[in-house]
C-alpha positions in Angstrom: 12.6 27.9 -35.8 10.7 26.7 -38.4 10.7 28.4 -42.3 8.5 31.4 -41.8 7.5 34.3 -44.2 6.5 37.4 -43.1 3.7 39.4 -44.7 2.5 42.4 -43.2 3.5 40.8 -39.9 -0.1 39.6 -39.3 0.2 36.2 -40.9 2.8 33.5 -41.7 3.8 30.7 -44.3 5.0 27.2 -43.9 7.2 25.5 -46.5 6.0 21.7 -46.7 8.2 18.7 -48.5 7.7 20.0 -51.8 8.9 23.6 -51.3 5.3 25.3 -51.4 4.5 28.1 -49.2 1.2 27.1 -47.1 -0.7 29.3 -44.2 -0.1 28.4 -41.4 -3.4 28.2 -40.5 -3.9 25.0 -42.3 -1.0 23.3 -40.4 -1.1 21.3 -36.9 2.8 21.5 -35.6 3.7 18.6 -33.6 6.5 17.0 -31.4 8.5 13.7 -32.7 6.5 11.7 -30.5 3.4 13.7 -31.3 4.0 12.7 -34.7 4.9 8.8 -34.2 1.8 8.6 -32.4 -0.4 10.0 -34.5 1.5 8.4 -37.7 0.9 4.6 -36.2 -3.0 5.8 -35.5 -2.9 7.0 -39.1 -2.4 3.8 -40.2 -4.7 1.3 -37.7 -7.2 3.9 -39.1 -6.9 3.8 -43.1 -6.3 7.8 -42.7 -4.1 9.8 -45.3 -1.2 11.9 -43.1 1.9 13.5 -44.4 4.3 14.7 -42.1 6.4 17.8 -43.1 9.9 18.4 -41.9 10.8 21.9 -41.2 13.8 23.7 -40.2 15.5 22.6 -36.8 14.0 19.3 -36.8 10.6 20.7 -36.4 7.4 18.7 -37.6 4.0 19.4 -38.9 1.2 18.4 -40.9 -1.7 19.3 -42.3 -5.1 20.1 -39.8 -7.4 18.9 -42.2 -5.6 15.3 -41.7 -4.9 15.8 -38.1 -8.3 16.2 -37.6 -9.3 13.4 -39.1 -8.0 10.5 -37.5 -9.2 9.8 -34.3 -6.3 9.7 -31.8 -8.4 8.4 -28.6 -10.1 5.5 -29.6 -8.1 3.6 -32.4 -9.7 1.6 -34.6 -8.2 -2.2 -34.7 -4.9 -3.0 -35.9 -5.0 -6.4 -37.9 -2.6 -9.0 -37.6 -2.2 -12.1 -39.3 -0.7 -15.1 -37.2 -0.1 -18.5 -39.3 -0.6 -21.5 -37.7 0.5 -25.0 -38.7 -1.8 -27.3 -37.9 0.7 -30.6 -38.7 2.9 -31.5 -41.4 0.2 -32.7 -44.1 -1.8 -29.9 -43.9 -1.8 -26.6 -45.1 -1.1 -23.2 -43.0 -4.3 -21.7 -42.0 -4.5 -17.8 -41.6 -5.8 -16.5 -38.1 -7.2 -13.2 -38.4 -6.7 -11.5 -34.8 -7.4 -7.9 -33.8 -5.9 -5.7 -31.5 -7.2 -2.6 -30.4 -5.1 -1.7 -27.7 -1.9 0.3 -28.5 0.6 -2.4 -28.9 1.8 -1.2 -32.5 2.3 2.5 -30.3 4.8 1.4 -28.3 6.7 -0.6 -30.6 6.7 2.5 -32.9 8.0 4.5 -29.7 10.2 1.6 -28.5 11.7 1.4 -32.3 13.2 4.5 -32.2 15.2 4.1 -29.2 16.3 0.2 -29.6 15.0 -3.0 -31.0 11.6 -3.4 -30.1 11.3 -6.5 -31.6 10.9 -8.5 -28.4 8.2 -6.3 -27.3 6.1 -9.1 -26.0 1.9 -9.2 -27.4 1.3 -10.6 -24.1 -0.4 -7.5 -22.5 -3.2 -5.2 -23.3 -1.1 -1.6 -23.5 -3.3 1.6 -23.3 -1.0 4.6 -23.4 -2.5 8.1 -22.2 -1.0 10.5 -24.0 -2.4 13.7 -22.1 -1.0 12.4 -18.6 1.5 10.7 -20.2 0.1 7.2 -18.1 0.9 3.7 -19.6 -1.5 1.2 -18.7 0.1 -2.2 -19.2 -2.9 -5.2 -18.2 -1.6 -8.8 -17.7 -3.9 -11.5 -19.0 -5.5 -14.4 -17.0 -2.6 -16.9 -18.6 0.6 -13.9 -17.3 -1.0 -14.7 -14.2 -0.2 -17.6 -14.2 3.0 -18.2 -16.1 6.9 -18.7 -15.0 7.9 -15.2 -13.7 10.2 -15.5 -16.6 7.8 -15.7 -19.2 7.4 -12.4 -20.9 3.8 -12.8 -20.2 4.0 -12.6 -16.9 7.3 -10.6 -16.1 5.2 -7.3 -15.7 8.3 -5.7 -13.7 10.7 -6.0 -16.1 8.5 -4.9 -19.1 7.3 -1.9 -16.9 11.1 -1.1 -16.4 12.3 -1.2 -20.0 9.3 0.7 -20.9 10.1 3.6 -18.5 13.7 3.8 -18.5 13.6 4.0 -22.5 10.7 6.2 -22.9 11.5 8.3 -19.8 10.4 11.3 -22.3 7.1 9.7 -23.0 5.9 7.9 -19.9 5.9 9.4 -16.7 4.0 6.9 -15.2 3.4 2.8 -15.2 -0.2 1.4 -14.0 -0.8 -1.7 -13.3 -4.3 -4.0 -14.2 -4.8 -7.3 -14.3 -7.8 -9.7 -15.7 -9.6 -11.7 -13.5 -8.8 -15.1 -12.2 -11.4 -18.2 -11.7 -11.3 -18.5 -8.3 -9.8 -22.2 -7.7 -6.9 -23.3 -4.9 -4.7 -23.4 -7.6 -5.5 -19.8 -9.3 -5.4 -18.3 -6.0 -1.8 -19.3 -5.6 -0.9 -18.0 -8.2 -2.6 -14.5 -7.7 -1.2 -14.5 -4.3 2.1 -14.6 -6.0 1.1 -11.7 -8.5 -0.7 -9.4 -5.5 3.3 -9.9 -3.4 5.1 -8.9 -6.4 3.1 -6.0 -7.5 2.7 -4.6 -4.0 6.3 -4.6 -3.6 7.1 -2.9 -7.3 4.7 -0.4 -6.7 5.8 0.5 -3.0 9.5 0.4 -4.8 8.8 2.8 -7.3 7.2 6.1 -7.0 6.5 6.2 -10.8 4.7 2.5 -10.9 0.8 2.5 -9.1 -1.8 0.0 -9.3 -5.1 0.3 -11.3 -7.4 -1.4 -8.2 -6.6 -1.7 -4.5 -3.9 -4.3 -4.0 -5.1 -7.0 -1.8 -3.5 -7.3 1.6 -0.7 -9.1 1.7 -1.3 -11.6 5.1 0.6 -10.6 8.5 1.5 -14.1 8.8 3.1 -15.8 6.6 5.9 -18.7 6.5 8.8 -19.7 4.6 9.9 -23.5 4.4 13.8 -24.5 4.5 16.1 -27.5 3.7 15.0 -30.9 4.7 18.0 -32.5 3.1 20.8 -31.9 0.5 20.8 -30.1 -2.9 21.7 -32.4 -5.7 25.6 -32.4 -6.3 27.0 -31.7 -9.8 27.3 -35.3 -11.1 24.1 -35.8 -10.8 22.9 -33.1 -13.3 23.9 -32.8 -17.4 27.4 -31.6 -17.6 26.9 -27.8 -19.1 23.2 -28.0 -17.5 22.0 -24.5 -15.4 22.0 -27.6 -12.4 25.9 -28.4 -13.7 26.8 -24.6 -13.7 25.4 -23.6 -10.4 27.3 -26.5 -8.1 30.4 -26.2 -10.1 30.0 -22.0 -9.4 29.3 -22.8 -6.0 32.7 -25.1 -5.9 34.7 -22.5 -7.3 33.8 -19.7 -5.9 32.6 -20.3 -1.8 36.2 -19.7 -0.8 35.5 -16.0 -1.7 32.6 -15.8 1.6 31.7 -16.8 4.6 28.9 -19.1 3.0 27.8 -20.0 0.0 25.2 -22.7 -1.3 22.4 -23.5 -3.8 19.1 -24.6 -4.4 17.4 -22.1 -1.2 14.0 -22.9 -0.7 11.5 -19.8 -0.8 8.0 -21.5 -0.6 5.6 -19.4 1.1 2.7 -20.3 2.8 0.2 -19.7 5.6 0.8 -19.9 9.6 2.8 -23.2 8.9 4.6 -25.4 6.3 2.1 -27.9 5.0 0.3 -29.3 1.7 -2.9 -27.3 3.0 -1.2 -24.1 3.6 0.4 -23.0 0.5 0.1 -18.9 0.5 1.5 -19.3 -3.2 2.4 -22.2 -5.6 6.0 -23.5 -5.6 6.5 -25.9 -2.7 9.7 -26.7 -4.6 10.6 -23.2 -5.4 14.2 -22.1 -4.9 17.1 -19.6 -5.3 19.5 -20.8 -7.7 22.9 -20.0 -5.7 23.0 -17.4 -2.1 25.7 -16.4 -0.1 26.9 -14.4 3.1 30.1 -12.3 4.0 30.6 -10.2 6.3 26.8 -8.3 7.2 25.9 -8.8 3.5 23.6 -11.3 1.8 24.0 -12.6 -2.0 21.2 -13.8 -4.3 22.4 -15.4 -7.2 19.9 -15.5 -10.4 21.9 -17.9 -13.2 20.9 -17.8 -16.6 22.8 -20.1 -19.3 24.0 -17.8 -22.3 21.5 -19.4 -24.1 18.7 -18.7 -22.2 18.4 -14.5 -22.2 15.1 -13.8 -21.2 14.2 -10.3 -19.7 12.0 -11.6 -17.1 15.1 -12.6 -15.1 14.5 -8.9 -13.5 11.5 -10.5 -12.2 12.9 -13.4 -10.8 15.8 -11.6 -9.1 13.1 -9.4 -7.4 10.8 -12.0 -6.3 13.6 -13.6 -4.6 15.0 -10.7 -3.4 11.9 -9.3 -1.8 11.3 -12.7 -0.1 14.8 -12.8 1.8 14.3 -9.5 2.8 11.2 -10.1 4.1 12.4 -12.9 6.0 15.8 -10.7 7.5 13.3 -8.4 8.4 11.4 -11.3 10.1 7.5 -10.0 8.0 8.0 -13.8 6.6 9.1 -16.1 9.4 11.0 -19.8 9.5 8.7 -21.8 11.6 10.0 -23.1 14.7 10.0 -26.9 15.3 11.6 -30.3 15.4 12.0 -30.0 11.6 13.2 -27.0 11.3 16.0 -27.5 14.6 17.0 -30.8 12.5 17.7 -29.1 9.3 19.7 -26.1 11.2 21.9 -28.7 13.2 22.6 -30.5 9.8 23.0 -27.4 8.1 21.4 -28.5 5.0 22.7 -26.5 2.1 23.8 -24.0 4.4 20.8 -23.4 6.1 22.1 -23.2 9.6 24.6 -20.6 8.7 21.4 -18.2 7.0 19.0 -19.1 10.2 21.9 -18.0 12.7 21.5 -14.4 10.4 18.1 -14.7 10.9 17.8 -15.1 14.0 20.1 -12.6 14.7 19.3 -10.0 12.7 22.9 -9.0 11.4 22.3 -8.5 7.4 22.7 -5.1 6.8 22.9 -5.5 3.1 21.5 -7.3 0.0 23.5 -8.0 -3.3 21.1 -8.7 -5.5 22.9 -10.3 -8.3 22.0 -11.4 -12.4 24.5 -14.2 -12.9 25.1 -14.6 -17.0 28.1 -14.6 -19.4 25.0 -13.3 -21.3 21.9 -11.5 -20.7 19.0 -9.6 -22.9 20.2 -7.2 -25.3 18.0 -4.2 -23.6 19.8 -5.1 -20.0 22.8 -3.0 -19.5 24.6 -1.3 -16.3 22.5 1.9 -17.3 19.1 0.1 -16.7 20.6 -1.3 -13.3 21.4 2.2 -12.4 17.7 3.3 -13.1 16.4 -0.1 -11.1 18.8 0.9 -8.3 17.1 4.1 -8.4 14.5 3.5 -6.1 14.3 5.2 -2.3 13.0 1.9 -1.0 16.1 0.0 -2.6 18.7 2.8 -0.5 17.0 2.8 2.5 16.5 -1.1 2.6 20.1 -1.5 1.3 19.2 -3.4 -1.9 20.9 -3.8 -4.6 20.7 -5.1 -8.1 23.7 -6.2 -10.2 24.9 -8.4 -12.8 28.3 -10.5 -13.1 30.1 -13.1 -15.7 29.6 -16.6 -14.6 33.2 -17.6 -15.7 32.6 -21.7 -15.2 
């Protein structure tokens, strides 16, 4: 407990920094998070606060400064951003604001690991009372590389959760509005497939509007030819890496190949039926043994970006959806020509498809190095996921070794 001093047993004192004895009816005791929230609010706000350590760790300050800053509606934090124009001219300061709680979270974030990386690429609007993150993609995360950190809601919703499980008992997702062109809606298809899967995948992530249905038919294209072999990329080159992996290491399954395409689209496979963008979209490297399927994600060493967990899951959710037949191969000349050449393996995963025998997907982050805040701990907590047992998903990483 605290440093108390009884008088009269009717009232106490508080010891503060400097050894005085205050009443402690003048002091607002906190918790450590209590405090880092109200210490970065201090500061967007200009207000004085001086937190007090007690005894046991405990923390308080005084209520006279507690009640002055306002911890619901921060005032803007200011930010200055330099910008070089070109070489011959001169740096010009950018002042932006930011009123959402960015500076918050990195506080939070700090004390647990680097938050550096953090990315500024959201709005952030944490609710202290229900203990509610609120993490908002803008209209350019919509429609961004699932890598980019802009975009790579899932993974920043994980790393926020599994690090401040103490903090944040829930994730809610919002998005900004889209200008509604062929190309937009694409790419907000995309967003409204991912998000409907993370938030049926964990109980902890929810939406912040009713998800848009996702349609009952919808269509995956395939292989009309072969992948490009390794001569033909950069030696070292992720293109390099992933056909000399794939030489070295298909003896070890039934199947394996690269460069699986995983465009979607609407009742059939055509330039005026894309469902989302990416006609050339494709799994790096997949595989089959036994009953069980393999996505491959490769990263380079030098390319350790967290929205990997993004890709992986995208991917993932789409060859599930197409063992479980929700996404369909379409059935024609095309299709029967690709399965009889077995382009890229293709005839081997229609055969599965067709008859239904995958029983398991290894979901698989393929990297002599990932991000820092990846570790087997946070692919424990992803794995942690009713949907992911009960669909037999999942997620892992592995040394590339090439």
């Amino acid at each position: 407990m605290m440093e108390k001093k009884d008088s009269n047993k009717e009232w106490h004192l508080v010891r503060n920094n400097n050894g005085e004895w205050i009443s402690e009816e003048y002091a607002e005791f906190l918790s450590p998070l209590e405090a880092t929230v109200l210490k970065v609010r201090a500061g967007q706000q200009g207000k004085e606060l001086n937190i007090q350590h007690g005894a046991d760790g405990l923390l308080w300050c005084y209520r006279h400064e507690y009640e002055a800053i306002d911890i619901s509606n921060p005032e803007p934090v200011i930010r200055k951003l330099k910008i070089k124009t070109n070489k011959t001219k001169k740096s010009k300061i950018i002042m932006e604001k930011r009123t959402d709680d960015y500076e918050v979270l990195k506080s939070m974030l700090n004390q647990k690991v680097d938050a550096s990386d953090l990315p500024q690429d959201y709005e952030y609007k944490y609710e202290k009372q229900t203990k509610n993150l609120v993490i908002t993609l803008l209209t350019k995360g919509l429609t961004a590389n699932m890598q980019d950190n802009g975009s790579a809601f899932e993974s920043w919703a994980i790393i926020l959760k599994f690090y401040l499980n103490d903090a944040i008992d829930t994730v809610t997702i919002d998005w900004k509005e889209l200008p509604h062109d062929d190309k937009n809606n694409f790419h907000f298809n995309r967003f409204v497939y991912r998000l409907s899967l993370f938030i049926q995948t964990y109980e902890w992530a929810c939406s912040a509007n009713p998800v848009p249905a996702i349609p009952s038919v919808l269509v995956c294209n395939y292989p009309n030819g072969g992948a490009a072999e390794a001569k033909e990329h950069s030696v070292g080159s992720e293109g390099w890496i992933e056909c000399k992996y794939v030489e070295k290491y298909s003896c070890n399954y039934d199947v394996m190949n690269h460069q699986l395409p995983v465009g979607i689209f609407y009742d059939k496979v055509s330039r005026d039926t894309h469902y989302t963008t990416g006609q050339k979209s494709a799994i790096d490297i997949w595989a089959i043994k036994n009953n069980e399927l393999y996505i491959f994600e490769l990263k380079k060493a030098d390319n350790r970006v967290l929205g990997v967990i993004s890709e992986l899951m995208f991917y993932t959710n789409i060859l599930h959806d197409i063992m479980s037949h929700r996404i369909q191969y379409q059935s024609d000349a095309k299709l029967n020509n690709s399965v009889r050449n077995n382009y890229r393996g293709f005839g081997e995963l229609y055969r599965s498809y067709i008859c239904g025998n995958i029983q398991k997907i290894n979901a698989i982050i393929l990297a002599d190095k990932t991000h820092p805040l990846i570790s087997p701990s946070l692919l424990d907590f992803i794995n942690n996921s009713a949907r992911l047992k009960y669909c037999r998903i999942n997620y892992s990483m592995k040394k590339v070794g090439i």
